[in-house]
N, C-alpha and C positions, 0 to 999 in steps of 0.2 A: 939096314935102314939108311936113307939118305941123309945126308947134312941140310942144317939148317940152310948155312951158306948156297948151297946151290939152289934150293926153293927159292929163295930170293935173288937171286941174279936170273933164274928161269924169269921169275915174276916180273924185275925190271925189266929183260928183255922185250918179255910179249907187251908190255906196258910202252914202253917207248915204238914199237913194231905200229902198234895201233896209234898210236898218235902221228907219228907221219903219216901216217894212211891219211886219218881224218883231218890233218890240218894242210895234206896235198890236195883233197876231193875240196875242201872248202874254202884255202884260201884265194880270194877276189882279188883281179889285178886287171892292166890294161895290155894283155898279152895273151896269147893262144897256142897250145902245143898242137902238134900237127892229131895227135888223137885225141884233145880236144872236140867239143862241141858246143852250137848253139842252140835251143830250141823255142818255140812262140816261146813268149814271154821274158827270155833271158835276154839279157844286154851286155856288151863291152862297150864302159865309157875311157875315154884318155884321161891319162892321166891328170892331164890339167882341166879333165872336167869339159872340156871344148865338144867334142865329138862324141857321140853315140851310134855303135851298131847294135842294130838284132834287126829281125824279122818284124812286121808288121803286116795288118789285113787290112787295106784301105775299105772303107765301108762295110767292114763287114763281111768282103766276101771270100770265098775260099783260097783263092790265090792269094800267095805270101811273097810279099817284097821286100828287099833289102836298105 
């Protein structure tokens, strides 16, 4: 039978393993890795809040400008 001890260091592990994951996928910044992506609806603003990119549909229409 296993030790207690290593059930929980297995446990921390995958515990911390998941948390980079999800606080890489979600944390927001004014910066973009080259595998990165934008899609309709997403934005990068600067940091000082000055500037915004994303995509946009001028009237509506199907063509997407930057």
């Amino acid at each position: 039978m296993a030790k207690p001890q290593f059930f929980l260091f297995l446990s921390l592990e995958i515990i911390s393993a998941t948390a980079l994951v999800v606080l890489g996928q979600s944390s927001s910044g004014d910066s973009m890795t080259p595998n990165s992506s934008l899609i309709d609806g997403q934005t990068l603003i600067s940091a000082g809040g000055v500037f915004q990119l994303g995509f946009f549909s001028p009237d509506q229409d199907r063509r997407m400008d930057i």
